[in-house]
C-alpha positions in Angstrom: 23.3 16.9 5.7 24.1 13.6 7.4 24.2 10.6 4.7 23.7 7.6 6.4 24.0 4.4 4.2 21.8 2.1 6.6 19.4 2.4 9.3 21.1 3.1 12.1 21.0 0.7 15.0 19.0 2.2 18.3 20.6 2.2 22.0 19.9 -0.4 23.4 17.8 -0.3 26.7 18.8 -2.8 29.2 18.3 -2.9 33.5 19.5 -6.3 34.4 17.1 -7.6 31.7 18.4 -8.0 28.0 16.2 -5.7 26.7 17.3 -4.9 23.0 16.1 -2.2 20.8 17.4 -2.0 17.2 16.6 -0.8 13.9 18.4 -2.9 11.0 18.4 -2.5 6.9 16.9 -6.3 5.6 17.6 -7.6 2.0 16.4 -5.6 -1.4 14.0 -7.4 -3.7 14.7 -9.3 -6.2 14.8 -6.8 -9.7 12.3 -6.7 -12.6 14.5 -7.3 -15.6 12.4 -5.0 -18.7 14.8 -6.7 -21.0 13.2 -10.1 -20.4 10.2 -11.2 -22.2 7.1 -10.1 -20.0 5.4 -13.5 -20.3 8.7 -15.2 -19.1 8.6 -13.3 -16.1 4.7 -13.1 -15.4 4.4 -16.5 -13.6 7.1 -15.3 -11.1 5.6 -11.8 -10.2 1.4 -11.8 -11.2 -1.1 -14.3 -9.4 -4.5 -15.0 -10.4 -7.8 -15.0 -9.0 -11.1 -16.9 -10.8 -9.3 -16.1 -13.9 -11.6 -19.1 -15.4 -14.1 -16.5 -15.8 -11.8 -14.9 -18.5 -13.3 -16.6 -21.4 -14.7 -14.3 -24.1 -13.4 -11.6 -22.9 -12.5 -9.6 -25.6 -14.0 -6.0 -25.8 -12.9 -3.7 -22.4 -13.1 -0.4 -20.9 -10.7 0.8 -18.0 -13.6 2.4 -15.7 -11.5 3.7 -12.9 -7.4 4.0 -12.6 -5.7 4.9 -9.3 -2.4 5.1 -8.5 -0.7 5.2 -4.8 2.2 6.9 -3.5 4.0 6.2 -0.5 5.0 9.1 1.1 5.9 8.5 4.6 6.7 4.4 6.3 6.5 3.4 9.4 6.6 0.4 12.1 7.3 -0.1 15.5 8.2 -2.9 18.0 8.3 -3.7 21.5 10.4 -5.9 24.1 7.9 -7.5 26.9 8.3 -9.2 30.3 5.6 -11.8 29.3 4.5 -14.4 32.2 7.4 -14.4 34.5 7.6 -10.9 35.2 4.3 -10.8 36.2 4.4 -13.4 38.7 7.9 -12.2 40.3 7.0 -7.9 40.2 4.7 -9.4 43.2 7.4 -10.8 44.7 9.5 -7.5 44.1 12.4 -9.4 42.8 12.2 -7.7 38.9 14.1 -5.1 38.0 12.9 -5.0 34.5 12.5 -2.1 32.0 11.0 -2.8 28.3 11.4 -0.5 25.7 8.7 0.0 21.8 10.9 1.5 19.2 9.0 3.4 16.6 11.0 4.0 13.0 9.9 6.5 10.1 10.7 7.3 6.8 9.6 10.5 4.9 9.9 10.5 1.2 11.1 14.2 0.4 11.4 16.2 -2.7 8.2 14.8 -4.6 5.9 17.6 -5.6 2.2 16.6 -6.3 2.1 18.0 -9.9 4.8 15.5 -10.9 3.1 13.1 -8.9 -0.2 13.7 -10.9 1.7 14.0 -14.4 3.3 10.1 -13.3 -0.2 8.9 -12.4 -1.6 10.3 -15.5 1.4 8.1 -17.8 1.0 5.6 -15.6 -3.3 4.9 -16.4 -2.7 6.2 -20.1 0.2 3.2 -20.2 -2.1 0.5 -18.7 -4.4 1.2 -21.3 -1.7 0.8 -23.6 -0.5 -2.5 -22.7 -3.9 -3.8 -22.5 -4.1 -3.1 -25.9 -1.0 -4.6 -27.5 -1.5 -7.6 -25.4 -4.5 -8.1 -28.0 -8.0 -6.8 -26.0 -10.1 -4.5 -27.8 -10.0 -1.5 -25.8 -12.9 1.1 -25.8 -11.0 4.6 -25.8 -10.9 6.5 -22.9 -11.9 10.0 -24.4 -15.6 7.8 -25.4 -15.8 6.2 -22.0 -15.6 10.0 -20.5 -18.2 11.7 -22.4 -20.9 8.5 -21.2 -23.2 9.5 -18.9 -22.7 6.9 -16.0 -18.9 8.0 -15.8 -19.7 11.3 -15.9 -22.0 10.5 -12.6 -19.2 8.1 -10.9 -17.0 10.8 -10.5 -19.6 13.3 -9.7 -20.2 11.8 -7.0 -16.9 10.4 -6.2 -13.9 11.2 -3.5 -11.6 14.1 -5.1 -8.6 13.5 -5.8 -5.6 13.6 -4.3 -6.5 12.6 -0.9 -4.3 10.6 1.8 -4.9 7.3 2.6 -3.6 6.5 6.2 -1.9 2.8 6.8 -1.0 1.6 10.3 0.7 3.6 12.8 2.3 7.0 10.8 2.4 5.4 7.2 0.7 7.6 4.4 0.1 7.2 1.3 -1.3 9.7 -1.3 -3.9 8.8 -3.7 -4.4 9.9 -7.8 -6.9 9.5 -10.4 -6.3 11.1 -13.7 -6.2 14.4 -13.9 -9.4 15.8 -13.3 -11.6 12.8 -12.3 -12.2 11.7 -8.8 -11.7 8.3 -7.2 -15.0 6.0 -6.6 -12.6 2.6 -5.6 -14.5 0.9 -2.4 -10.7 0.4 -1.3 -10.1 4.1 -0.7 -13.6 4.8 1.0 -14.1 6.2 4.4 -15.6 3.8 6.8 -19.0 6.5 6.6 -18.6 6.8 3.1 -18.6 3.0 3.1 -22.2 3.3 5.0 -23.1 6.0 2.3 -22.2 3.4 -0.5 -24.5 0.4 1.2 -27.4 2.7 1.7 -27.0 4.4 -1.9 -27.5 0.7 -3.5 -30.7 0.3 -2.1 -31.7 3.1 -4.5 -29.3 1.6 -7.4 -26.7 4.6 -7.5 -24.2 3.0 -5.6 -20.4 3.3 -7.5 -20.9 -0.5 -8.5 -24.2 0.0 -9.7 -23.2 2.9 -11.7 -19.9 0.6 -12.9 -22.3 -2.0 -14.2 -25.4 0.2 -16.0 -21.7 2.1 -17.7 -21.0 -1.6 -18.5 -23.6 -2.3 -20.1 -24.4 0.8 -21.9 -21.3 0.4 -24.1 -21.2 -3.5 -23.9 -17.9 -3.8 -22.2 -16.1 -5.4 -19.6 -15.1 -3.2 -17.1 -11.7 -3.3 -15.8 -10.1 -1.6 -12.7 -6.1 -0.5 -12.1 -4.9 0.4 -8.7 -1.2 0.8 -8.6 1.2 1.4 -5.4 4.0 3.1 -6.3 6.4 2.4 -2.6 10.1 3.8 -1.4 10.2 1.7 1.5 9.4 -1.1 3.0 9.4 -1.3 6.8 8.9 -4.8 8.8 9.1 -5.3 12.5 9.6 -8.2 14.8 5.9 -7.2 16.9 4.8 -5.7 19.7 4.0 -8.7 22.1 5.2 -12.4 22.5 2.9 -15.5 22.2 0.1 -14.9 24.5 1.9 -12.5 26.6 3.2 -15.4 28.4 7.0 -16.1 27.3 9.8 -12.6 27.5 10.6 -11.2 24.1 13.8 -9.6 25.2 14.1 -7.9 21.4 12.4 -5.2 19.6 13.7 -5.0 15.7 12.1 -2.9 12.8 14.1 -3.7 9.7 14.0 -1.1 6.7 14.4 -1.5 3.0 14.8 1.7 1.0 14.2 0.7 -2.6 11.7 1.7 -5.2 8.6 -1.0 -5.9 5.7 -1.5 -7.9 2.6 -3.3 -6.5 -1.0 -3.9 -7.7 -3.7 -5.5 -9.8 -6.2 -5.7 -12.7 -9.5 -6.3 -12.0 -11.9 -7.5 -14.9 -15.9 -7.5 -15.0 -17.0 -9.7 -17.5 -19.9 -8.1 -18.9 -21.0 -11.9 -19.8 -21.2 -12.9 -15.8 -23.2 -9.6 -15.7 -26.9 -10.2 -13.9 -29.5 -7.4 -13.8 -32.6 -7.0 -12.0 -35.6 -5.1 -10.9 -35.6 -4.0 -7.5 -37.6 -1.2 -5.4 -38.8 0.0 -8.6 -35.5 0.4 -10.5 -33.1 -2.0 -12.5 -29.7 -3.1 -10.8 -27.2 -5.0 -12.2 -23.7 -6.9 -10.7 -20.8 -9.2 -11.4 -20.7 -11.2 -8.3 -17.4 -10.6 -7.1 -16.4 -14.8 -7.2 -17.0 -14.2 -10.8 -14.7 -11.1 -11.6 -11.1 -12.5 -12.2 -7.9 -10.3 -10.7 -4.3 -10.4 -12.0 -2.0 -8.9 -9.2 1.5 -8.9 -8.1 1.9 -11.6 -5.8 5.8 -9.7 -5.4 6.9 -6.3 -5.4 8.6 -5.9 -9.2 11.5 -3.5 -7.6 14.6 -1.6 -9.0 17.8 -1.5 -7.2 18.8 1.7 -8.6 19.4 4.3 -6.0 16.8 7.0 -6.6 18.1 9.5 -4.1 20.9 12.1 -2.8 20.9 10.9 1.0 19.0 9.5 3.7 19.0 12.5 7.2 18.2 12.1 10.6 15.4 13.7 11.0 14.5 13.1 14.5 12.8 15.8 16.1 14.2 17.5 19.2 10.5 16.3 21.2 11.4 13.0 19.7 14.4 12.9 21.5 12.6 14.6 24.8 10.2 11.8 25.1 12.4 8.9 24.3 14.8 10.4 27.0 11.9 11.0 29.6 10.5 7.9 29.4 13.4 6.1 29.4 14.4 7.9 32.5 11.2 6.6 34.1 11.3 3.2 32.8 15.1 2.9 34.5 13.5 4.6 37.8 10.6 1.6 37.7 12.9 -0.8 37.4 14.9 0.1 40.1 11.5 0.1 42.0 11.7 -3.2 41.7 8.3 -3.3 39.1 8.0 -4.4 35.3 7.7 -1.1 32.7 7.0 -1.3 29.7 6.6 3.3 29.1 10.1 3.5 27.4 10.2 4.4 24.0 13.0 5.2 21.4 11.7 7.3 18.3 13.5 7.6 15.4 13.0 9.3 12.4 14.3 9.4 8.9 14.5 11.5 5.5 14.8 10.1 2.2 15.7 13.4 -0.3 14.5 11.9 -3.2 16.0 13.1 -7.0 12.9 13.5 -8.9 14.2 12.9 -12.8 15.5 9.0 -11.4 12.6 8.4 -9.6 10.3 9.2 -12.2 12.1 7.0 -14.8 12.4 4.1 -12.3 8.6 4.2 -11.7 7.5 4.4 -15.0 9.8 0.9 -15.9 8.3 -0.7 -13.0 4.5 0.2 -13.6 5.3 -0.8 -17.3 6.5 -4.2 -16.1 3.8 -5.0 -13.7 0.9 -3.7 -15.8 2.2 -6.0 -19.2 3.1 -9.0 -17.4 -0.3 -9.0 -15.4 -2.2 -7.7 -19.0 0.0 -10.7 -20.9 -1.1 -13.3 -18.0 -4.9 -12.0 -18.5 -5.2 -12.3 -22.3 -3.6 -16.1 -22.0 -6.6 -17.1 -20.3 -9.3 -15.8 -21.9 
C-alpha cells in the first residue's frame, strides 16, 4: 500500500515546446468551528435568496430530503499550441507536442448501508434543527401517511441511484430509507420531459408538492445535502480563443471532508391555485420561494482516512505511454499534436467510524446555521 501524502506531480511532456503537465495539492478550507454560536457563523457560510418572502412563515413540513455522496472526483487539463502553432505547422517549422492530463479520486471503504443509515440521521437532524430554531414542524410520521406523499414517491426515482458530474465524477444519491427521490435536480433529461408533460394533467412532482401543501396547510420545505471527500480544480482545457499557447496543464486536488447545500421554503401564503384542463393546479412561483444555502463548503480538517494508493490501471499507463509515443513522433514530423495524454488515478481508503462522525458535525452545522439564518427573517 503506497501512502502518498500529496498528489503526486505528473511527467512533464515537453519537445522543444514547454509543455507542462502537473497535478498539485491546493489549500484546505477554512474549518466549521461547532463550538461557535451557529448564528455567529451563519453570515460567513449560508446566503440567501428572496428570503423577503419569509414572513409568516411559521408552520412547515420537510416534503423531500436528499442527501449526496461523492464517491469518485475527477478533472482534467490540457496544454495547447493556440494561434502560432497553427500558422507555423504550415510552414513545417513546429516541433510541438501538447499533452490533457486527466486526475481521479475513488472514495473506498464506504458501504451503502452506512451510507443510507448517515442519510437517514442526517434528514431526521434537519428536521430537528428546524425545530429548535423555533418553526412549528409537522412530524414526519403524519406527512407519510398523507395521500399526495404517498403518490410523490410512487411515482418517484428509487433510491439510491448515481448522479454523474463532468468527466468521471459520481456521486450517489439517498432519500430516507424507503422513499424515493422526486427532486427536479436529480431528474433525467427524459424524465425531465415526463415531468413537463405530466403537469399538463396536474400530477407533476410540483403539483403533487403543492395540493400536499395545502392539504395540511404547510409550507413545504426541501433539503438536499452534498456530503464531498474531494475537491478537484483544473487550470482548463483551452487558452483564450484558441489563439494565445497555454504551455501548462494543472489539476489541483484537495482531499478533505465538506458539507454543501440548501433549504428551500414554499410559503404556503405565496401559494396560487387554479383551474386548468378541467383539474385544479396550484404553485409557488419559484421568485417567490426563499433558499438558505452554503455560499462555502463548512469543511473539517480532520483526516478521515488510512492512506491515499496509486491506483492507476495498467491500460492507464498503456495509453498515456502510446500516445505519448505518438505525440513525440508528430512532433518530430514537424506538425502540432495535441493526442498525448497522462492518466492518473487515485484511492482514498476511507475509515468509516471518522468519517461518519465528521459528516454528521458538518451537516449539523450547515443545516442550523442555514435553519437559524431562515427563522431571523421571517
Amino acid at each position: 500500500m503506497n501512502t502518498l501524502l500529496s498528489a503526486r506531480v505528473i511527467p512533464s511532456l515537453s519537445v522543444l515546446a514547454l509543455v507542462i503537465g502537473c497535478s498539485s495539492t491546493s489549500e484546505s478550507l477554512p474549518d466549521y468551528n461547532p463550538a461557535t454560536n451557529a448564528a455567529a457563523q451563519a453570515d460567513s457560510f449560508i446566503y440567501a435568496e428572496n428570503e423577503e418572502y419569509m414572513k409568516g412563515v411559521n408552520k412547515i413540513g420537510v416534503m423531500s430530503c436528499n442527501v449526496m455522496f461523492g464517491m469518485t472526483s475527477s478533472a482534467s487539463a490540457s496544454t495547447s499550441g493556440g494561434f502560432r502553432a497553427g500558422a507555423t505547422r504550415a510552414t513545417g517549422t513546429v516541433s510541438r507536442s501538447d499533452v490533457k492530463i486527466s486526475v481521479t479520486y475513488t472514495a473506498s471503504g464506504l458501504e451503502e448501508t452506512e451510507l443510507q443509515r448517515l442519510a437517514d440521521q442526517a434528514c431526521e437532524n434537519a428536521e430537528l434543527e428546524l425545530s429548535n430554531a423555533g418553526f412549528e414542524l409537522v412530524p414526519h410520521s403524519k406527512i407519510k401517511t398523507n395521500k399526495y406523499y404517498q403518490e410523490l414517491h410512487a411515482g418517484g426515482q428509487a433510491s439510491p441511484f448515481e448522479f454523474k458530474g463532468k468527466g468521471d465524477t459520481r456521486y450517489l444519491v439517498l432519500g430516507r430509507n424507503g422513499e424515493t427521490i422526486s427532486d427536479p435536480r436529480y431528474i433525467s433529461t427524459a424524465s425531465g420531459f415526463s415531468q413537463v408533460f405530466k403537469s399538463i394533467g396536474g400530477d407533476s412532482s410540483e403539483q403533487i408538492e403543492d395540493f400536499l401543501m395545502k392539504d395540511l396547510g404547510m409550507t413545504g420545505v426541501n433539503i438536499n445535502l452534498l456530503i464531498d471527500f474531494a475537491s478537484l480544480q483544473s487550470d482548463g482545457d483551452k487558452s483564450f480563443a484558441g489563439l494565445s499557447n497555454k504551455d501548462t496543464a494543472k489539476v489541483d486536488a484537495s482531499i478533505q471532508l465538506s458539507v454543501s447545500g440548501d433549504i428551500r421554503f414554499q410559503p404556503i401564503t405565496q401559494q396560487k391555485c387554479w383551474s386548468e384542463w378541467g383539474k385544479e393546479k396550484c404553485m409557488v412561483k419559484p421568485s417567490h420561494q426563499p433558499v438558505f444555502g452554503s455560499k462555502r463548503d463548512v469543511a473539517s480538517s480532520t483526516i478521515f482516512y488510512e492512506s491515499i494508493e496509486d491506483a492507476t490501471t495498467t491500460a492507464d499507463k498503456v495509453t498515456s505511454g502510446l500516445t505519448k509515443t505518438l505525440g513525440f513522433l508528430s512532433a518530430l514530423g514537424g506538425t502540432s499534436s495535441s493526442v498525448a495524454r497522462d492518466i492518473t488515478r487515485y484511492q482514498v481508503n476511507i475509515i468509516p467510524t471518522v468519517y461518519e462522525t465528521e459528516s454528521k458535525k458538518l451537516t449539523n452545522g450547515l443545516v442550523e446555521m442555514a435553519a437559524t439564518k431562515a427563522v431571523s427573517k421571517k
